[in-house]
N, C-alpha and C positions, 0 to 999 in steps of 0.2 A: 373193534380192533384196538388192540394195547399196543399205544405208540413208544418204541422205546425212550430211555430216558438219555435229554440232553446231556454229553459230556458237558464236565463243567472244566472246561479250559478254553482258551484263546485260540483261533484259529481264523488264518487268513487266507482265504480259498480265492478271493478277487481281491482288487481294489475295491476301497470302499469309501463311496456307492459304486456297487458290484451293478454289471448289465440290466439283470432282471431289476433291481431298484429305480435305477434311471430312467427305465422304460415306463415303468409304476407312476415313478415321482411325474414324470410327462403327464401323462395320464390325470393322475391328479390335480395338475394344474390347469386343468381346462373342465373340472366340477367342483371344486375346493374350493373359495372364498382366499383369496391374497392377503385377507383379515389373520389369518391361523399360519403363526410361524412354523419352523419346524429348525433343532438343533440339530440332529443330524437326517440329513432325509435316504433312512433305508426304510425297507420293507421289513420288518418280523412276523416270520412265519410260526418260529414256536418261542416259548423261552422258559428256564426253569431253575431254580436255584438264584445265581447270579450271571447266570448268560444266556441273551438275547441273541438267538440264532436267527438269520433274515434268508430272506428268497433265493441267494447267493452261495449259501449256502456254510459263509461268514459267522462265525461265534463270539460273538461281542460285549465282553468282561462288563457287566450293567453297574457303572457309578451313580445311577440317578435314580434308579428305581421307581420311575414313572413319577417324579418328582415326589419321594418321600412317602410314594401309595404303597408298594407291593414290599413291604419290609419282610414280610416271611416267604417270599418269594414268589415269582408271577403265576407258580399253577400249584399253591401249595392244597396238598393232599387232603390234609382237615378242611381247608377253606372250599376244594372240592366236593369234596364226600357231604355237607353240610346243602352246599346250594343243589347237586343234585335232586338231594332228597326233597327241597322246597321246591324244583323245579317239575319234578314228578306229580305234585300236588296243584298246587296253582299258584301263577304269576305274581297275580295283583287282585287285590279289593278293594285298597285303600282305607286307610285304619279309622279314618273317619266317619268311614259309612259300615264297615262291617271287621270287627275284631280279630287279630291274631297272636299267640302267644309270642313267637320269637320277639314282636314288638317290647312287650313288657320283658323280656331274658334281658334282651339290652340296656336295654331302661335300666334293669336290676345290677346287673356286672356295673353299668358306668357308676351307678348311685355307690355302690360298694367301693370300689374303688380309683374314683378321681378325689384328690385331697380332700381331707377337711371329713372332721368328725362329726358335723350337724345332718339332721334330717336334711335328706336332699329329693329333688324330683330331677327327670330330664325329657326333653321334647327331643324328638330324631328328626329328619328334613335330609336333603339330599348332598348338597355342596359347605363347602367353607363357611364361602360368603352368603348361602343362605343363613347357616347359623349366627355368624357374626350379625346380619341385619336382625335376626330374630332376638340375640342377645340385647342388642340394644332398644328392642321395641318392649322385652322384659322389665329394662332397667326402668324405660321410661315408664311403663305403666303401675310398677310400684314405688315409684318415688315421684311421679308427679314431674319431674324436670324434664328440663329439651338437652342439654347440651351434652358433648362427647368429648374426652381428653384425648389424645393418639400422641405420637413420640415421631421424633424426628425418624427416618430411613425405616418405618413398619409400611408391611404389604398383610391387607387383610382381604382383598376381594377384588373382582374386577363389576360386580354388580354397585347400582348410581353411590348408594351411600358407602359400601365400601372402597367404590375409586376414593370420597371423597376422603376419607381415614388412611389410605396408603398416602406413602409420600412420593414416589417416584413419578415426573412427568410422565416420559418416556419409554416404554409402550403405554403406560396401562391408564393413562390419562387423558395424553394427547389430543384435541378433537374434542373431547367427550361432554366437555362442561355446558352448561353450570351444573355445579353439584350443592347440596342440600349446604345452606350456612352453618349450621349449628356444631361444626365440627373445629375443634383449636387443638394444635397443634405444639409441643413440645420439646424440650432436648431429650436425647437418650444419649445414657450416661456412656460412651461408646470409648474404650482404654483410649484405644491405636489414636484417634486423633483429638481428643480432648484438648481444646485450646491450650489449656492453662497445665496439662501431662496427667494423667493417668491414676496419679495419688489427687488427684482433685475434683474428678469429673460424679463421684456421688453428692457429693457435697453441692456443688455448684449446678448440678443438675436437680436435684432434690429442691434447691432454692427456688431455682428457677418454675420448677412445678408450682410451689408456694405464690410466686408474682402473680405464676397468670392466673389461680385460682384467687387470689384478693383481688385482681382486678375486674375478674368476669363475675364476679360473685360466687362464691362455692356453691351455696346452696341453689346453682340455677344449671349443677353438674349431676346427672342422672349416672353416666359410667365414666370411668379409667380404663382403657383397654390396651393390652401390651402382651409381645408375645416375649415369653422369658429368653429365647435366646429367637432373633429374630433371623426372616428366612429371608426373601427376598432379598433385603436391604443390608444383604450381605455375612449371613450364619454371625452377626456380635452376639458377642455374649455379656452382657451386661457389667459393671464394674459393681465389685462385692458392693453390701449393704444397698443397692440402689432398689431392687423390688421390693425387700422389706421394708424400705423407706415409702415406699410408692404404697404398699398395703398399709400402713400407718397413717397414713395423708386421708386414704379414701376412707380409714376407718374414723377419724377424727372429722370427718365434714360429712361420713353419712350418704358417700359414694358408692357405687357399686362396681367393684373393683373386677375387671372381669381378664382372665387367664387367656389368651389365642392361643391354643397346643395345637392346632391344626398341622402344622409342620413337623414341632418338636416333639410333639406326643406319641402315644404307643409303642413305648422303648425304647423310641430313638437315640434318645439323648446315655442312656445308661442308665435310668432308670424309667419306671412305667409312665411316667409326666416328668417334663421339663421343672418345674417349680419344683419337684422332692428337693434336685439338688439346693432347689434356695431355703426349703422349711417356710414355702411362702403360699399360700392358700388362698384362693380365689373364692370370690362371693359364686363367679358363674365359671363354670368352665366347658372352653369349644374347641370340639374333637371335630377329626372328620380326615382325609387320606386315607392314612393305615388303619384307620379305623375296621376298615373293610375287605382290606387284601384287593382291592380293588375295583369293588364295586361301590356305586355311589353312596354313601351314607357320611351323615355326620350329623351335630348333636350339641345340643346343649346342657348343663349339668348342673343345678346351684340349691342354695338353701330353698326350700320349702317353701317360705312364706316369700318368696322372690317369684320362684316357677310357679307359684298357683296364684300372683297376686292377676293376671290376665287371664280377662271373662273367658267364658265358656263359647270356642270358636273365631278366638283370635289368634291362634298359632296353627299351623297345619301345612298341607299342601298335598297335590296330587300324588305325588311319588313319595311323598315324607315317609320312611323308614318301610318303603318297599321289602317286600317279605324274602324278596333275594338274595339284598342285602344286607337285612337282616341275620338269615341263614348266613349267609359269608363273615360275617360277624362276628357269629358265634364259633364259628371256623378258627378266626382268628384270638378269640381270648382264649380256646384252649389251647393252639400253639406259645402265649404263653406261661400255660400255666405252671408249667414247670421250673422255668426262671431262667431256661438254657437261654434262650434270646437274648434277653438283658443282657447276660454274661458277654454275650457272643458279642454286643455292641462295647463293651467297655473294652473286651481286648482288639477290636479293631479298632480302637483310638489309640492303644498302646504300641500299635504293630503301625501303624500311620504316622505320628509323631516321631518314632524311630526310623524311619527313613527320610520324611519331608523336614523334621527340626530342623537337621543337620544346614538346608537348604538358606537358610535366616542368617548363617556367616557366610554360608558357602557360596552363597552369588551376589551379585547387586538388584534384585529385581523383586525378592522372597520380602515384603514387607514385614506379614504375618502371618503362620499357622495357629487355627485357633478352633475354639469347640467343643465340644460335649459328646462323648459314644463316638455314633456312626454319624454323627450331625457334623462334617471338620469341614472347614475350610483353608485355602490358601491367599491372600493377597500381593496382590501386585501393584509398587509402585516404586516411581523413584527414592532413590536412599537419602535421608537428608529431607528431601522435602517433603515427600510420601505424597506428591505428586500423582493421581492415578494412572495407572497405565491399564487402558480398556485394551489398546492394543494389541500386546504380552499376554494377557487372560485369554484376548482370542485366536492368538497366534499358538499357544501351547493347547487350548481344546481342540484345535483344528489338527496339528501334531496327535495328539492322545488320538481321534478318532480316525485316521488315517492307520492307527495302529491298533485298533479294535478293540477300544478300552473310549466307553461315551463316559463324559463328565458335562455339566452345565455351569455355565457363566453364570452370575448375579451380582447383587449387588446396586446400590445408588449408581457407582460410577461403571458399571460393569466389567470392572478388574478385580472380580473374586470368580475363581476355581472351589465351585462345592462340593464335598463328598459325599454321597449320599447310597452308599451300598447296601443289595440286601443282608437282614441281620443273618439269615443264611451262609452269607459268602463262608467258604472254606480258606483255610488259613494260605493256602501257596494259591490261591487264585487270586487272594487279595492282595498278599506280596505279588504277584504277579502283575497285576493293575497299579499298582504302587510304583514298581518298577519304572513303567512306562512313562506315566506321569512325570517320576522323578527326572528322568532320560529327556524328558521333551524338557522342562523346564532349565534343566543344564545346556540344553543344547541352543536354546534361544537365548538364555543368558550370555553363554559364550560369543553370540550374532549381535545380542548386545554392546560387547564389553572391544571386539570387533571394528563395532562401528561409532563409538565413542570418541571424539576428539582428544579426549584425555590419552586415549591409548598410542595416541601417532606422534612420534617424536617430531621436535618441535625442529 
């Protein structure tokens, strides 16, 4: 049976969460783990393009895209017709014990094209933070060193070594420790609050890399790891000159400077890697979300003599570059091989900025719009002091999804509004989510401005 296709518009058939959700979400909380949050708790029954339709019966404009996974949309067509066909065939072998081509296709696309003009190899694995631990068991094993650089407000993993590389207590910490020592910690060159303002924060952050590396010994630094515009700890975008600074440092001490595009990769940003925009080239690069339109994969990517310097049967794992995912993979680099996607992310940065800029004089609470493509964010904080307000971020995503437009919070202080649409979205669906957004954040502004002392005559 051929199910028709999801309109792609907004629609409010219940409150949301609608009956049949509520009944579900019960349900679930009496076999779900209290461990696994949830942003908004509906049910999705189908979803396609840019909208997530639930049990309700509810069409809800997708800002988050399964956080940054389903960039070409949650049932796109190639990414189907691809794993069918793997599905037809068989499951799983596991590449370790008996061979399959899609294995090496990906392999081949990522080596072609993630940065950098050297001979490159790459290993596939399932999550993120597998990759990231894998990246750094690479570093260690051809350079011989233990220790790891991370930057202030980076989220790489919730597995033991990458809690200990994120920087956020709360959630993804809390509880969890001890985690491995050999992890130090850094500034990122971040505009909005740079102590000393904006025009100084390469500078003085570059420095500061410098100290701790004289003090810990450079050469006792196996990797630099950094995501070009970081996700978690709030969509920054780095202050010019700080990555190429950052790749000069690792190249002068003989680090192994390694890219996290986990988030920002596979188009998101407006082009196919976060790093293009910088002209800044990673020893290792790790992929993995969109990688797959959804299904688990992700990967590692770097010079040759890097990815082969670890023996025969030290990288791997059960599900590593499962043949599904695989196939969905390949799904996904033909959707885009024509270069519509890209495009499609740059002018929804164009079409976003022109409505949300305005918002930066227009209220008291708009700190900062900021970002790259389909990667945008909003912050919230007070004016003047840039004070976080977690509050306002959660008071206006509760508004947005009340009105069938889901966005996710982030963030250190959890006063960033992320934007994260698929590169699919249509142009008046996304003004349409725009809308919404813009409407909730005037509107709690004005609750703001309300209930301000300043406002009440004396």
């Amino acid at each position: 049976m051929t199910l028709a296709s999801v309109p792609q518009s907004r629609l409010l058939a219940t409150a949301i969460p609608g009956p049949r959700s509520v009944a579900l979400h019960a349900e679930r909380l009496k076999h779900v783990t209290s461990g696994f949050g949830t942003a908004l708790p509906v049910f999705i029954d189908r979803a396609e393009g840019a909208i997530l339709q639930d049990v309700d019966g509810n069409r809800i404009v997708d800002f988050a895209s399964g956080i940054a996974v389903t960039s070409v949309g949650a049932s796109n067509p190639l990414v189907q017709e691809h794993v069918a066909d793997q599905l037809s065939r068989f499951t799983h072998t596991c590449f370790m014990v008996t061979e399959y081509d899609s294995f090496t296709a990906v392999c081949r696309w990522l080596n072609e094209h993630t940065p950098g003009s050297f001979e490159k190899r790459t290993a596939l694995f399932s999550t993120g933070a597998e990759a990231i631990e894998n990246a750094i068991k690479i570093a260690r094993s051809a350079t011989g060193r233990e220790k790891v650089l991370v930057f202030d407000d980076a989220y790489h993993g919730r597995s033991l070594l990458t809690m200990a590389m994120t920087a956020k207590e709360n959630p993804y910490k809390l509880n969890f420790g001890p985690f491995p020592a050999e992890v130090h910690r850094a500034p990122f060159a971040a505009p909005l609050r740079w102590p000393t303002g904006a025009q100084n924060a390469t500078a003085e952050a570059l420095a500061a890399v410098e100290l701790i590396l004289a003090t810990e010994g450079p050469e006792t630094f196996a990797a630099m790891v950094i995501e070009p515009i970081q996700g978690e700890g709030g969509f920054i975008v780095p202050a010019p000159g700080f990555l190429p600074g950052l790749r000069d440092i690792a190249t002068r001490h003989g680090i192994v400077f390694v890219l996290d595009e986990v988030q920002a990769g596979m188009g998101r940003t407006g082009t196919l890697f976060a790093s293009n925009s910088e002209h800044v080239v990673g020893d290792l690069t790790v992929t993995a979300k969109a990688l797959a339109g959804g299904l688990p994969l992700s990967a590692v990517t770097g010079r040759v003599e890097l990815m082969n310097a670890v023996h025969a049967g030290g990288l791997g794992g059960t599900y590593a570059g499962n043949p599904l995912a695989c196939a969905a993979a390949l799904g996904v680099f033909e959707a885009f091989a024509d270069g519509k996607l890209i495009e499609n992310a740059r002018k929804i940065e164009v079409a976003a900025r022109m409505i949300l800029e305005p918002l930066l004089s227009g209220t008291s609470v708009v700190a900062d719009v900021r970002g790259r493509g389909a990667m945008l964010a909003v912050e919230f904080a007070d004016r003047g002091t840039l004070a976080p307000r977690a509050d306002i971020a959660k008071e206006i995503a509760a508004r947005c999804h009340a009105q069938g437009l889901l966005v996710l919070v982030c963030g250190t202080y959890s006063n960033v509004i992320r934007l994260l649409p698929p590169l699919v979205i249509d142009e008046s669906l996304l003004n349409d989510g725009l809308t919404v957004l813009r409407d909730a954040i005037q509107h709690v502004n004005a609750g703001q401005l309300a209930a301000s002392p300043e406002t009440v005559p004396a």
